[in-house]
C-alpha positions in Angstrom: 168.5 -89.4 -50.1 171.2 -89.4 -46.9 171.0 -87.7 -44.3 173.6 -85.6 -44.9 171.4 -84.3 -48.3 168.7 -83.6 -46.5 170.3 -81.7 -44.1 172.2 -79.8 -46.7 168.7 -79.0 -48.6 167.0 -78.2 -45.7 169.3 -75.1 -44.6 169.6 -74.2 -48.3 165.7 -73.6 -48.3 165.8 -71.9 -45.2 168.9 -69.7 -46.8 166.3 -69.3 -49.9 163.1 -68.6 -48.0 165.0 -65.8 -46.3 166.6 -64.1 -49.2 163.7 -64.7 -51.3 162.9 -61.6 -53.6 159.1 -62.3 -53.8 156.3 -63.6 -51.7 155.5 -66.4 -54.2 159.1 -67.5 -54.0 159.4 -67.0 -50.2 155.7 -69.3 -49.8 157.7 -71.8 -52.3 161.1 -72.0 -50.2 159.1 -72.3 -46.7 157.0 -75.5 -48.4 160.3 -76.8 -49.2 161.8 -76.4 -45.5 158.4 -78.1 -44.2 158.9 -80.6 -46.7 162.6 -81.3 -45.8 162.0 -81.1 -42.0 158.9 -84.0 -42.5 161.6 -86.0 -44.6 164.7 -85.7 -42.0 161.6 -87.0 -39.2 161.2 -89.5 -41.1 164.4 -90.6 -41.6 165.2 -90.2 -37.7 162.2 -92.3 -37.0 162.8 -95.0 -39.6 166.6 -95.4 -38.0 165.3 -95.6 -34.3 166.7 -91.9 -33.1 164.4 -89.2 -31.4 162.9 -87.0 -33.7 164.2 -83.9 -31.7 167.6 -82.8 -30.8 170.8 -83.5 -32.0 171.5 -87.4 -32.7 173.3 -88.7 -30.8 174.7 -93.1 -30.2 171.3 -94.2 -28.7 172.1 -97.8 -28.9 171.8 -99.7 -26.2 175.7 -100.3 -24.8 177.3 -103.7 -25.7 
């Protein structure tokens, strides 16, 4: 999955979680935030960027 699709299903969870009618679907929608948030760490990680803030060119300049 891109980046872009994780962001995308990370904010539609938190959108979910926060509109959720019941507890059991709110508990449900904040395991999928967590479990978004863990994958877009990874992600960061496994392309050499910081894992907090907003990305930005961290390549060393040519």
């Amino acid at each position: 999955m891109n980046l872009n699709q994780l962001l995308h299903n990370h904010q539609l969870a938190q959108l979910n979680a926060q509109h959720a009618q019941s507890c059991n679907d709110r508990e449900t929608y904040f395991d999928l935030v967590g479990h978004y948030a863990k994958r877009i760490t990874e992600w960061r990680r496994a392309n050499a960027l910081s894992v907090a803030g907003w990305p930005q060119d961290e390549r060393s300049a040519l």
